[in-house]
N, C-alpha and C positions, 0 to 999 in steps of 0.2 A: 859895559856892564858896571854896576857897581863895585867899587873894591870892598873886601872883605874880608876878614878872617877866621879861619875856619871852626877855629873854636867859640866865637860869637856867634856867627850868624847864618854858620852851613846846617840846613835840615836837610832829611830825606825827599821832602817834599822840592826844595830848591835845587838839589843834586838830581834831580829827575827830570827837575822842567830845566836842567841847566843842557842836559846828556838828550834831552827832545831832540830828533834830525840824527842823532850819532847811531850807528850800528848798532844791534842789539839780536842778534840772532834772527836776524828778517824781520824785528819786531820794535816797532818805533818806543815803545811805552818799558819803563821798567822799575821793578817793586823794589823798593828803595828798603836797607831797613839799617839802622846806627848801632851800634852792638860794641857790649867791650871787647877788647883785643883778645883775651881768652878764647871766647867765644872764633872769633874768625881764626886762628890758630885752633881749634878745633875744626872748622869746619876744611881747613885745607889739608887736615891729618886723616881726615873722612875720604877724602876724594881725591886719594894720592893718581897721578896719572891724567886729571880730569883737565879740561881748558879753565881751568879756574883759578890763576897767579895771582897775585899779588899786584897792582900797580901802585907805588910809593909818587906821592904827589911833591916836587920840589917847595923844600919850605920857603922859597922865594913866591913862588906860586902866591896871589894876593887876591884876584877874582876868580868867578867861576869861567871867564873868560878864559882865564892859563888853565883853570882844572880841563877843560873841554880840548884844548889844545893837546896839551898830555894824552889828553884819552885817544886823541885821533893820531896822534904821534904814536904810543903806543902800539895798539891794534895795529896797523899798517906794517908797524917792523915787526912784531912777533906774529901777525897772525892769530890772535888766540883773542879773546875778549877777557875782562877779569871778572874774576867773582867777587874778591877784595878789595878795597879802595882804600889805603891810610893815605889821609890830609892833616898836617900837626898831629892833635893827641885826636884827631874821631877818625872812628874806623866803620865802614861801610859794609856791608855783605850786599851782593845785587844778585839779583835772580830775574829769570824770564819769566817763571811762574815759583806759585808755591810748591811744588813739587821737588820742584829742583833745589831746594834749601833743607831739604827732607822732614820737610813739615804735612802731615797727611791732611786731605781737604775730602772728609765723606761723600761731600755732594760731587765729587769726580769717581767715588770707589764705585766699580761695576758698572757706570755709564758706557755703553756700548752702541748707544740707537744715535748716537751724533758722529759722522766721520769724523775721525780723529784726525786726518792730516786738512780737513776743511775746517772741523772748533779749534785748532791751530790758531787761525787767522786772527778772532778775536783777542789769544791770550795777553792779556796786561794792559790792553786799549782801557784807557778808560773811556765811560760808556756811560751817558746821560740818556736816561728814560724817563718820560714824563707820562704823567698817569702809570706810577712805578707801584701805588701801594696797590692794587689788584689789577682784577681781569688780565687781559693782555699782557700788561704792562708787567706785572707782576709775577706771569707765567716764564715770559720774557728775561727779565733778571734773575731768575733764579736759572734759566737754562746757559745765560751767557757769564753768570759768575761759578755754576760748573765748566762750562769750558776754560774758565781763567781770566776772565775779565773783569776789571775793576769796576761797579755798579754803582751808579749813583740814581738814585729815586728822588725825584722830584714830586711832589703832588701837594694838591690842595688839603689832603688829608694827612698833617705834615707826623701825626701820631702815629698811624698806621702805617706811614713809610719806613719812622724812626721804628718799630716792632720786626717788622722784616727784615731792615739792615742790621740790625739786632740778630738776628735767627743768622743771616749770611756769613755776618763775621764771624759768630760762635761755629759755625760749622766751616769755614775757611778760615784756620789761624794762617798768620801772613800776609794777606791780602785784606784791601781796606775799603767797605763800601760802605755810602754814607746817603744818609736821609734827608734832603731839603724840599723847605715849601717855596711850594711855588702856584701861581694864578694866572693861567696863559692868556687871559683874558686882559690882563693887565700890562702894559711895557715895564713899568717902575720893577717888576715885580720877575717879570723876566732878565732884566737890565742887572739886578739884584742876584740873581740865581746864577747867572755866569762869573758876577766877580765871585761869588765864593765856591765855585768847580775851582777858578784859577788860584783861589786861597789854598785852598786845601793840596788841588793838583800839581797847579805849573800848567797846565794846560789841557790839550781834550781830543780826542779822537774820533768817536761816534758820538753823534744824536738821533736817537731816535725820538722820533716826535708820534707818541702816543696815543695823547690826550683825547679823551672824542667824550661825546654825549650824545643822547638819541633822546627825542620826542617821537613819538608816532602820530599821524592824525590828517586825517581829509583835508586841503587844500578848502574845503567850504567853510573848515568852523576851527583850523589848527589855530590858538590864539597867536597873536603876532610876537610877543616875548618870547615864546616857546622858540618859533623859527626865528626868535636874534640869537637867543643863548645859544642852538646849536651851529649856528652861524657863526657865533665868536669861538667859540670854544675849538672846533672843526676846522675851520678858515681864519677866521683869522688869529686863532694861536698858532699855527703851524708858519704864518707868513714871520709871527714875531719870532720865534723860536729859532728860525734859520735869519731873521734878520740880525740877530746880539749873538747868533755864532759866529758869522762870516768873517769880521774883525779878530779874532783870536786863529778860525783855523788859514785865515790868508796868511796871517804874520807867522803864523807857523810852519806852513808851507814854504812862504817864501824865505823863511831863514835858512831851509832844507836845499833849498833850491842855490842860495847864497850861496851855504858851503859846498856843493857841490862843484860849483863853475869857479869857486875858489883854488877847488884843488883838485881842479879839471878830470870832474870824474862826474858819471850818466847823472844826468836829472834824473828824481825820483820820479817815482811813477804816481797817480793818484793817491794820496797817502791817507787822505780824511773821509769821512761820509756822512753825508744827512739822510737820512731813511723816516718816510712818513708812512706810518701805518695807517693805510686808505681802508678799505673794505672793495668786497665785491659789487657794492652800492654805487661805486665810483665807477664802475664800469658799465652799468645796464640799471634804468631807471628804477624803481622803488614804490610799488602803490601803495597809496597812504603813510606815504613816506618821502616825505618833497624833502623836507627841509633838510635829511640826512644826509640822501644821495646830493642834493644839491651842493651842500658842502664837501663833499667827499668829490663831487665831478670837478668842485672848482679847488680841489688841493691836487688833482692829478696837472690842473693846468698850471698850476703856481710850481709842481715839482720840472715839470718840461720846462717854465721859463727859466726857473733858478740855475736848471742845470745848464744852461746852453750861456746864461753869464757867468757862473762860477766855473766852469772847463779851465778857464786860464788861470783860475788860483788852486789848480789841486784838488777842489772839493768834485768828489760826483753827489749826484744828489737823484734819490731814485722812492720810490712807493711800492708798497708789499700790499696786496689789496686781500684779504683771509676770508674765509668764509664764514658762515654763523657759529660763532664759538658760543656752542648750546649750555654748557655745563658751567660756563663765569655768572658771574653776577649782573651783566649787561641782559642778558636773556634770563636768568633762572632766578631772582630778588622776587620774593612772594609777593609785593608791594606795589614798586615801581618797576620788575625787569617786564622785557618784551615779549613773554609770553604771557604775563597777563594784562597787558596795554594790547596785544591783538587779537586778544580776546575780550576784550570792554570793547574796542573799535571794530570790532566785526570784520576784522582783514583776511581771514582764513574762513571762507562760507563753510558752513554746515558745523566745524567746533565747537563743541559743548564745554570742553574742561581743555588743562592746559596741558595734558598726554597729548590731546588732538592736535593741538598748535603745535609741537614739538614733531611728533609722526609725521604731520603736512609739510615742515622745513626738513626732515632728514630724507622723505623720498623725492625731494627736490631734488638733489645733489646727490649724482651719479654711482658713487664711493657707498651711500646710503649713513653717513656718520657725519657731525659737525666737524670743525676746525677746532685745531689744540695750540696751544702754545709752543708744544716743539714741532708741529707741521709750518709754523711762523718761524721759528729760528731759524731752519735748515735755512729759509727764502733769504735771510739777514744772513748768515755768513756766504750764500753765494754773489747774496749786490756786492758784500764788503771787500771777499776774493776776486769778485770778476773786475778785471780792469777795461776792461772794452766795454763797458756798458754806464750810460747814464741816462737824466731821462726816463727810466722805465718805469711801466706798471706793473706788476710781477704777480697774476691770478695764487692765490694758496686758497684755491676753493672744493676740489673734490674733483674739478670737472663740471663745476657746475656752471662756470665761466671761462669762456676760452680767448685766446687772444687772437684777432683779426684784423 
């Protein structure tokens, strides 16, 4: 590693990605924050009794190489993890979440409908969502930066991402989630969005891969642009997206992997995840609706091949396929959403207005109500918890689709 000195060139952000692979209360990611001394002698005067010491960093110590050594020297003879960190004159406070610096985060106050010992899982990962400024995507970050996850939004609509990361950080002091554009259509552009996660971060834990678009329209007259862009967008943003991952979370893994056979202790278990938010369209064909499902059938087969060569670096990589989420903007946009594209196409016979389209999809689906955002999360932290599973499709439809 580079040598350095602490008072130059150590941030929060490089003391994070330095401490990646190192224990952290089960939890690989952790919120870094630099604080005068004052401050961290307060906060160990707060939490007399608690696993929260002090680790004094040898001022011989010159890279993050010794500071990482320290830390796994430590931990092992006490036992305990630190909550404080002094290196020269900077001093550290670390935490597993915001909570536990006793900084309050509204969007966790009275949260009850997410099992708390499963939104565990995500806390402090950071977590790359694309197509973050709405629909899904945006339902999605707001329920995993309540559970404690660092959120980063990507989207083509790089203003309306920066407004909600905005809204997240003000209501999460502590925690730091952040707005970039991004165009999945493009490599340059994805190639670009992962150096600056690793700017900002040090490194990456979840991607979900969001992004989607819908045309609707008969196979006789759907224009042929139509079916590229949901083709690129669908398909092959999702092959890019896991392609300019795999480089950061291999080397990440295998550093994990390194220390462990280093200091003859269990290989980690699966520690990263790619997760492609499919649709129920991906499992059972789509009339007048080729070009959708067709992408959606062929990102279930791109998630099966990925997973079965990424196994040996750590990554699993799996598909959440949701049902019609009625109430986003994908279906309910006055303009361009999909009830009233199936209703100019005449996909739902006898519909006269867009209540009719909406009543014809909800007695579809067995439940009788569309898909939400946090019927999509629950399915995202059990790929994330489950270690025996990759590969998968994962129905979050009502019952409207089952697995066979």
């Amino acid at each position: 590693m580079t040598k350095m000195t602490p008072e130059t060139l150590l941030t929060p952000e490089t003391f994070q990605a330095a401490l990646r692979g190192c224990s952290w209360n089960g939890s690989r990611a952790l919120t870094v924050r630099a604080v005068p001394t004052g401050e961290a002698e307060r906060y160990q005067q707060e939490r007399p009794g608690e696993n929260a010491p002090i680790l004094e960093i040898s001022p011989e110590a010159s890279s993050l190489e010794d500071l990482v050594e320290q830390w796994i020297a430590y931990t092992r003879r006490s036992g305990m993890t630190p909550g404080v960190v002094l290196w020269g004159s900077r001093c550290f406070l670390l935490g597993e979440n915001q909570d536990s610096l006793g900084i309050p985060c509204p969007l966790t106050s009275g949260k009850k409908d997410l099992p708390q010992e499963r939104s565990s899982i995500i806390r402090n990962k950071v977590t790359l969502i694309t197509g973050g400024a709405q629909g899904f995507g945006l339902e999605i970050a707001r329920e995993l930066a309540a559970a404690g996850a660092q959120v980063i939004l990507a989207d083509l609509n790089l203003q309306g991402a920066r407004e909600e990361a905005e809204k997240l950080n003000a209501l999460c002091q502590g925690m730091r989630h952040l707005a970039l554009s991004l165009d999945v259509t493009k490599e340059e552009s994805v190639h670009a969005l992962y150096g600056e996660v690793l700017r900002h971060y040090g490194g990456l834990d979840l991607v979900i891969s969001n992004a989607g678009v819908l045309k609707a329209g008969s196979v006789r007259d759907l224009e042929l642009r139509d079916f590229q862009l949901v083709t690129n967008v669908n398909y092959t943003g999702f092959f890019l997206m896991t392609k300019h991952a795999v480089p950061i979370l291999t080397n990440q893994n295998a550093a994990a992997r390194a220390v462990a056979a280093r200091d003859d202790q269990p290989v980690p278990p699966f520690s990263t995840d790619i997760i492609e938010i499919n649709s129920k369209s991906g499992l059972s064909g789509s009339n007048r609706n080729g070009a959708y499902a067709g992408s959606k059938f062929g990102g279930i087969g791109l998630v099966q091949s990925f997973a079965l060569e990424l196994i040996a670096d750590n990554i699993k990589v799996n598909a959440v396929c949701p049902g019609n989420f009625l109430d986003g903007p994908l279906w309910s946009d006055p303009e361009e959403g999909l009830f009233v594209q199936y209703l100019r196409t005449g996909k739902v016979p006898g519909a006269r207005t867009l209540e009719d389209v909406r009543r014809a999809y909800e007695e579809r689906v067995p439940m009788k109500r569309g898909c939400t955002g946090r019927d999509v999360v629950r399915a995202i932290l059990y790929v994330v918890e489950q270690q025996y599973e990759t590969g998968q499709a994962l129905p979050v439809t009502g019952g409207q689709e089952m697995l066979r």
